[in-house]
C-alpha positions in Angstrom: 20.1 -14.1 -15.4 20.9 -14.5 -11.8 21.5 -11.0 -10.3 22.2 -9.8 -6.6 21.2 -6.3 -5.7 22.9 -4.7 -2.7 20.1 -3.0 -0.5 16.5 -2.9 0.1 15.5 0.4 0.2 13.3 1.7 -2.1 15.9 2.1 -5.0 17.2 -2.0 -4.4 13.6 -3.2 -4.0 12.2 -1.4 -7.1 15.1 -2.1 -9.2 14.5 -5.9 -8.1 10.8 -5.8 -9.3 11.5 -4.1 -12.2 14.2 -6.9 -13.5 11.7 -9.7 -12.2 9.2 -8.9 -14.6 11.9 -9.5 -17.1 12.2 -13.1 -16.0 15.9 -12.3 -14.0 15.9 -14.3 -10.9 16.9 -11.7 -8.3 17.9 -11.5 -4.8 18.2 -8.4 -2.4 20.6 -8.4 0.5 19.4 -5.9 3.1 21.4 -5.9 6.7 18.3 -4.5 8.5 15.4 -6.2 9.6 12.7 -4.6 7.9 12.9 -3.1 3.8 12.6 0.3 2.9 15.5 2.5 4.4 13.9 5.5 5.1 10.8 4.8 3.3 10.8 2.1 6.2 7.2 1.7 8.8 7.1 1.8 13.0 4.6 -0.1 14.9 2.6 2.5 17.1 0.8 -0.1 18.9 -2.7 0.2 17.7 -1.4 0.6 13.8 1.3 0.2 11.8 2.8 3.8 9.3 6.4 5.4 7.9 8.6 5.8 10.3 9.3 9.0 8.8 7.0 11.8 6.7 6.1 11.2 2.8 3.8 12.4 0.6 3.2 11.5 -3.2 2.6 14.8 -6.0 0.4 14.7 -8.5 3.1 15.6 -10.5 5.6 12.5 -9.0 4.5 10.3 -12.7 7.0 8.0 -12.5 6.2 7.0 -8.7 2.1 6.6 -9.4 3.3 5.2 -12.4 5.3 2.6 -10.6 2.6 2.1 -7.8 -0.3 1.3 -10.6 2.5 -1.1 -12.3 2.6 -3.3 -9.0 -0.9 -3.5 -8.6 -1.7 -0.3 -6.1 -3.3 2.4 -7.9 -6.6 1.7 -6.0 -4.8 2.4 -3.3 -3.9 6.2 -4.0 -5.7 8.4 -1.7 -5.6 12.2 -2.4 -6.2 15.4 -0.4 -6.3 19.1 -0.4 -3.9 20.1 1.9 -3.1 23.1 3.8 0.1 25.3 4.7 1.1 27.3 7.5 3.6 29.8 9.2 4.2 29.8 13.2 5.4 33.2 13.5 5.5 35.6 16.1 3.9 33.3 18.8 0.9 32.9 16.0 -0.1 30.6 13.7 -1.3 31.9 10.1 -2.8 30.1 6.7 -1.4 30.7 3.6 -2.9 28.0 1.7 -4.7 30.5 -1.4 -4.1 33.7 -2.7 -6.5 35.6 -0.4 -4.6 34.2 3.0 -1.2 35.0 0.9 -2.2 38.4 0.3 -3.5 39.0 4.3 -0.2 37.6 5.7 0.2 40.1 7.8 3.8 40.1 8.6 4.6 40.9 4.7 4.3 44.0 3.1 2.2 43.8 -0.5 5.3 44.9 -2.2 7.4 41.6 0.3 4.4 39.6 -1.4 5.2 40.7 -4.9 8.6 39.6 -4.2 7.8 36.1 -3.2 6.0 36.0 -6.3 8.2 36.8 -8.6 10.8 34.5 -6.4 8.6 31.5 -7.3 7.8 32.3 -11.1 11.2 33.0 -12.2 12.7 29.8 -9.9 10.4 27.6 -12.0 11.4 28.9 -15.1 14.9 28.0 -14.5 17.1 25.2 -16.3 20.3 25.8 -16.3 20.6 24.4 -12.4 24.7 24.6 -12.6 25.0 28.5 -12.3 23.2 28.3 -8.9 25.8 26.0 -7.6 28.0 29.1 -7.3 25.8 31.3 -5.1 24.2 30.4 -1.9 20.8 30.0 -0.9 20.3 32.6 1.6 22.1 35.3 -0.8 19.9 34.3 -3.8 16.9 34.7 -2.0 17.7 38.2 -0.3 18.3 39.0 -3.8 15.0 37.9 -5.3 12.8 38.4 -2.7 14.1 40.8 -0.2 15.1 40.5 3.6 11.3 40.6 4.8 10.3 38.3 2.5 13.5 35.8 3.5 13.4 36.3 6.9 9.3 36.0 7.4 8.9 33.0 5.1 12.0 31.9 3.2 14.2 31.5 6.6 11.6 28.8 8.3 11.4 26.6 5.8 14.9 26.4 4.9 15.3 25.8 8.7 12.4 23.2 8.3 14.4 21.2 5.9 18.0 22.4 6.3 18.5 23.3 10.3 21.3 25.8 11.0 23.4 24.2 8.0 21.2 26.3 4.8 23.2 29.2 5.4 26.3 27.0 3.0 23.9 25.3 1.0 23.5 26.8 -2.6 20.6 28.1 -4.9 20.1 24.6 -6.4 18.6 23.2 -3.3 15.5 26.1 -3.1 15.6 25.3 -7.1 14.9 21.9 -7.0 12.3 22.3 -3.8 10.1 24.9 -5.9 10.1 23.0 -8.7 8.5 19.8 -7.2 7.1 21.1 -4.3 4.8 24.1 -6.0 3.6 21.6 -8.8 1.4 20.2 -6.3 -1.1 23.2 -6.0 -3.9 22.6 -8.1 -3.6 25.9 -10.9 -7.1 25.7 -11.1 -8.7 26.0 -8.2 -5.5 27.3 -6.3 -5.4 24.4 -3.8 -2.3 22.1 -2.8 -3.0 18.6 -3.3 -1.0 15.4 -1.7 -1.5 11.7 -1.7 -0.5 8.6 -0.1 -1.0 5.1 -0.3 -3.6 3.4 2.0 -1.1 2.0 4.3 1.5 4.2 4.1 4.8 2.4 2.3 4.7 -0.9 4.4 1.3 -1.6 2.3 3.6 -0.8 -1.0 7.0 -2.3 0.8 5.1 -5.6 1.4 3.3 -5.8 -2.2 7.1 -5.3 -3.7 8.8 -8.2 -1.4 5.7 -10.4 -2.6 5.9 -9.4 -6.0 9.4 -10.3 -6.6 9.0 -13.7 -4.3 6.3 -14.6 -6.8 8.7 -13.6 -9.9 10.9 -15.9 -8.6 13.4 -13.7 -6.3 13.7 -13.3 -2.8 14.8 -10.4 -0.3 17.2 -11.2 2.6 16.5 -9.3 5.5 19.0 -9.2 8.5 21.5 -10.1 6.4 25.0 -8.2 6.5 27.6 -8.1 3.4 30.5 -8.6 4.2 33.0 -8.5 1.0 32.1 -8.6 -2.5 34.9 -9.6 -5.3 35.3 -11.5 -8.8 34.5 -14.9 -8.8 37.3 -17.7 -9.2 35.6 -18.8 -12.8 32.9 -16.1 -13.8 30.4 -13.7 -12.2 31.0 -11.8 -9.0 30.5 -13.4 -5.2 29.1 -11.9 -2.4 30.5 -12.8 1.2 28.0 -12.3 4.0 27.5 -13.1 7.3 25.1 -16.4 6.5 27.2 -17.3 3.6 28.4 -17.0 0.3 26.7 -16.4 -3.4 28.2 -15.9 -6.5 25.9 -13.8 -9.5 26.2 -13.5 -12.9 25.6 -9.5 -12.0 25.3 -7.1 -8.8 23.7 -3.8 -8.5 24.9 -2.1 -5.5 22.4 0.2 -4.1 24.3 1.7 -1.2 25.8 4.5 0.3 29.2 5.0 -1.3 31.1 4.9 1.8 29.6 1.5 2.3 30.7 0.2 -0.7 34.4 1.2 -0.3 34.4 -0.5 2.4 33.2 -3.9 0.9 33.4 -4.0 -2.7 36.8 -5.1 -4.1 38.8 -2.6 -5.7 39.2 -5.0 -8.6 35.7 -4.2 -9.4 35.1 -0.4 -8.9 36.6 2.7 -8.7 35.9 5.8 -7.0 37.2 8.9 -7.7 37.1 11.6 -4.8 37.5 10.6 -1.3 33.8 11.8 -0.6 35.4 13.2 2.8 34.2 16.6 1.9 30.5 15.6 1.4 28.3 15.8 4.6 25.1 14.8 5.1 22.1 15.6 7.1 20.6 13.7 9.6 17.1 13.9 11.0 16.0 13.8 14.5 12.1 13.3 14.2 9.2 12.6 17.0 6.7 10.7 15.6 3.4 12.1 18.1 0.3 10.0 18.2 -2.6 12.0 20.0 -6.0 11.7 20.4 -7.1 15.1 18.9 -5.9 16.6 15.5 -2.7 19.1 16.2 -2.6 21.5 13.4 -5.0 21.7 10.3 -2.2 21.7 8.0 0.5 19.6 6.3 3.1 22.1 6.6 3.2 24.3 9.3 6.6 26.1 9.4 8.3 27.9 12.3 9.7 31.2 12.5 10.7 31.0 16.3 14.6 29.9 17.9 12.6 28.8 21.3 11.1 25.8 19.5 13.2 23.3 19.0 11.9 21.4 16.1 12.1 22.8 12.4 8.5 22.1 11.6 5.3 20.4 12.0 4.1 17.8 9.6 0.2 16.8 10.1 0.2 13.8 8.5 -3.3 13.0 9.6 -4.5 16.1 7.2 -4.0 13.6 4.9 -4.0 10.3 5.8 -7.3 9.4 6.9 -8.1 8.3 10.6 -9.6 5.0 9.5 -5.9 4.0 8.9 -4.3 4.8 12.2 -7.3 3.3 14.7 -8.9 6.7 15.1 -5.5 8.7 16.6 -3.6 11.3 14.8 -0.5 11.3 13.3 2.3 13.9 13.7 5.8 14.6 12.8 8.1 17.1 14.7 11.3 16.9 12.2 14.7 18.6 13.8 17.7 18.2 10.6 21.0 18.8 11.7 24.7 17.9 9.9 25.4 13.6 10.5 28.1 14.6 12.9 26.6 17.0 15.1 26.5 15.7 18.3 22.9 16.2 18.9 22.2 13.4 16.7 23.7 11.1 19.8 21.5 13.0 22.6 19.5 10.0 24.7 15.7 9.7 23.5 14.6 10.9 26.6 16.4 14.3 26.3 15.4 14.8 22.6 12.0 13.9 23.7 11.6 16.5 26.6 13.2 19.0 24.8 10.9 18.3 21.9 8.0 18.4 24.3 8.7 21.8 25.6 8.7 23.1 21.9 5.4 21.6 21.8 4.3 23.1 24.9 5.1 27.0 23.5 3.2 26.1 20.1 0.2 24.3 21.7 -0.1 25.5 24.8 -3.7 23.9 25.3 -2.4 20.5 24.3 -3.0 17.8 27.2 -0.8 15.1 28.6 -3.9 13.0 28.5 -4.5 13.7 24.9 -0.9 12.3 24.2 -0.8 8.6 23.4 2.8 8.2 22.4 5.6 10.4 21.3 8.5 8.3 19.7 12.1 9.6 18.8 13.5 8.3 15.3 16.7 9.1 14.1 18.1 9.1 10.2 21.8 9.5 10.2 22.2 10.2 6.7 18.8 11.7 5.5 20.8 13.3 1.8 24.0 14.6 1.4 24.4 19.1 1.8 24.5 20.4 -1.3 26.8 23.2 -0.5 28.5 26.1 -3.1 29.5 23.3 -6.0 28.4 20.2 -5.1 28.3 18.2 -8.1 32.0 19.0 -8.5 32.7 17.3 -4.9 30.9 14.1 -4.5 32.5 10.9 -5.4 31.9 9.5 -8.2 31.8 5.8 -9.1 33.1 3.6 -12.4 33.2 0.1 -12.8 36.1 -1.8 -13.5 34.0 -5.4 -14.0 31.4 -5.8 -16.8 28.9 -7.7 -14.1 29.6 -5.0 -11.2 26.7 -2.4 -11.4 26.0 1.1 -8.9 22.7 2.8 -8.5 22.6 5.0 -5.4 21.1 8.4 -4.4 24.7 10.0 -4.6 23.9 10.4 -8.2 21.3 12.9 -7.5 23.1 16.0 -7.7 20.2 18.6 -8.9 17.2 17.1 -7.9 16.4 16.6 -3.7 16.1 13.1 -2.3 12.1 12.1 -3.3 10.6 8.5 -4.3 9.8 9.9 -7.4 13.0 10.6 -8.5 14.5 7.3 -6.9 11.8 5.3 -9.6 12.7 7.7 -12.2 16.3 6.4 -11.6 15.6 3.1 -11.6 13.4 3.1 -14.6 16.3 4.9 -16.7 19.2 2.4 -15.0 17.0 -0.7 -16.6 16.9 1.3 -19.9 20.3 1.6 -19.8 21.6 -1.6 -19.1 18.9 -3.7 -20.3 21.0 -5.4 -23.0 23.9 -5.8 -20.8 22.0 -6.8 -18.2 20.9 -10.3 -20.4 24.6 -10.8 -21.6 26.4 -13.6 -19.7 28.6 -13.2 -16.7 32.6 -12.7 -17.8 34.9 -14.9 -17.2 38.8 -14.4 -16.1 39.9 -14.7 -19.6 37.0 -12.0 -21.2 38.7 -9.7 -18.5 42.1 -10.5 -19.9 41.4 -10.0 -23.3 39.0 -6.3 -22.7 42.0 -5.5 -19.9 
């Protein structure tokens, strides 16, 4: 079967390999010049990593899954990892039990709290009722005002910026439940992997693997309409040309898709105008000395202007980035905020002189880049009853297909759970997918 996906970021390329290996002769259409979306790589000069931060669980099965399936697992590289808090102009551990019980700006009884916060979070299923309260009231409820304002406050501000005060309890949910299933139960420790590379290693292995099935991916190519075809199948218009499929998966954005996809094939209900997004404003800092022995340090301080510091090189091993040290300074912020449009060389000073209050040591000379990458749409808010607000999409043709991230409505925006969509979407459609394209009378007679 001849089948066009829409998109090659990690949901559009992953689909592509996963129909390849059932003999479907595929083709991606991807309007930037590189795969991956935000899973995507930046040239530093002396090596090549993400453009943005990720990190694989030991618990993400159906991404190491998917990375052994395409010939990677050798590849996985683990680490125990640290976490930190940046409060009160000092930086503490709290990467065991003993440093969580010496925390010194929680009380034993603010420390029970958290606790209890985490345990009962993770025993939770029924994610819908927490669409109805939000985040910041949930947590003064569980855990207390010391507890939220010490702890919980920073990393919500870490992930959410000044917007978590709308967003409800299913975000904190869904964080604890993947995020606290990395800490080895055993031995109390937090472990995260990679892949040796970073995702251009696995971004390259999946373009070669589906060439070598018999597909290709179109980089730099824009679509510009796509509609019925005059006798059977569905065409895609774009800038270098026309193709016609016997199906399309669409991978994008839903806004992007009401703007090109015919009516004819697909309709979505809900304007979507009352879904925002966050966007991401992140430095990418290469030095020449480590910055911070942890993964996670979060910040408890309105003078710096970053929500967090990510030491990537805590767990991706020097060998990998020519002896430097990676690390990202993440700022989120709504899609529209107008921050999101200062120059680079604003967002970078300003960045610096957050830098400047939380490593006061830090030399100019030990600096060997500092680059400014912007995400405009990073996930969408999930504010007070989100699932009941996002669009949602149904297709009109039997060959017309949609698999985005706006059908993540419970879980937060993670590889693993982007492979975990594919792998049920090809489950799903598997028969359908083998069936031959319709032609204008089958849609006459099914109309």
């Amino acid at each position: 079967m001849k089948i066009g996906i829409i998109g090659a970021g990690m949901t559009g390329l992953a689909l592509a390999q996963r129909l390849t290996k059932e003999d479907h002769e595929v083709t991606v259409f991807e309007r930037e010049p590189q795969p991956g979306g935000l899973a995507t790589f930046q040239d530093h000069g002396e090596f090549i990593f993400d453009r943005f931060y990720h990190v694989i669980l030991p618990t993400d099965r159906y991404l190491i899954s998917f990375i052994e399936d395409i010939g990677l697992g050798d590849k996985l590289r683990w680490r125990t990892t640290l976490t930190g808090f940046f409060v009160d102009r000092k930086t503490y551990s709290v990467s065991n039990a003993l440093e969580y019980l010496k925390f010194p700006p929680l009380s034993l009884w603010s420390k029970f709290r958290l606790g209890f916060t985490i345990l009962y979070c993770s025993r939770i299923n029924d994610w819908q009722r927490l669409e109805k309260i939000t985040v910041e009231d949930w947590l003064l409820k569980l855990s207390g005002r010391a507890t939220y304002e010490k702890l919980w406050k920073p990393l919500l501000l870490a992930k959410l910026g000044e917007n978590y005060r709308r967003v409800s309890a299913v975000f904190i949910w869904s964080y604890i439940k993947r995020m606290f299933s990395a800490r080895d139960k055993s031995a109390s420790r937090e472990q995260m992997g990679h892949v040796w590379g970073g995702y251009k290693t696995v971004l390259d292995r999946l373009v070669d693997v589906i060439a070598r099935g018999g597909g290709s991916v179109k980089l730099g190519v824009t679509v510009k309409r796509i509609f019925a075809a005059e006798d059977r199948g569905v065409e895609v218009l774009t800038d270098k040309g026309s193709e016609t499929f016997d199906k399309i998966v669409f991978t994008g954005p839903v806004n992007v898709l009401q703007q090109v996809v015919d009516p004819a094939l697909v309709d979505v209900q809900g304007s979507g105008k009352d879904v925002e997004y966050l966007g991401v404003l992140c430095m990418a800092l290469v030095t020449r000395i480590p910055l911070t022995p942890f993964y996670v340090l979060n910040i408890a301080d309105e003078q710096v202007p970053f929500t967090g510091v990510i030491g990537m090189s805590t767990v991706v091993d020097t060998e990998e980035t020519a002896g430097l040290y990676l690390t990202y300074l993440p700022k989120y912020m709504l899609s529209t905020d107008d921050e999101m449009r200062l120059p680079e060389e604003q967002v970078r000073d300003d960045f610096m002189r957050g830098l400047r209050i939380m490593f006061p040591d830090l030399d100019d000379t030990d600096i060997v880049s500092a680059r400014i990458h912007r995400a405009v749409k990073v996930q969408p808010l999930q504010v007070l009853n989100f699932s009941e607000i996002i669009p949602t999409t149904q297709t009109r043709h039997p060959d017309f297909f949609v698999l985005n991230t706006a059908q993540f409505v419970n879980n937060t925006l993670n590889n693993n759970e982007v492979i975990r969509a594919v792998d049920t979407f090809v489950e799903m459609y598997r028969d359908t997918l083998v069936e031959g394209p319709a032609t204008p009378a089958d849609l006459q007679s099914t109309a």
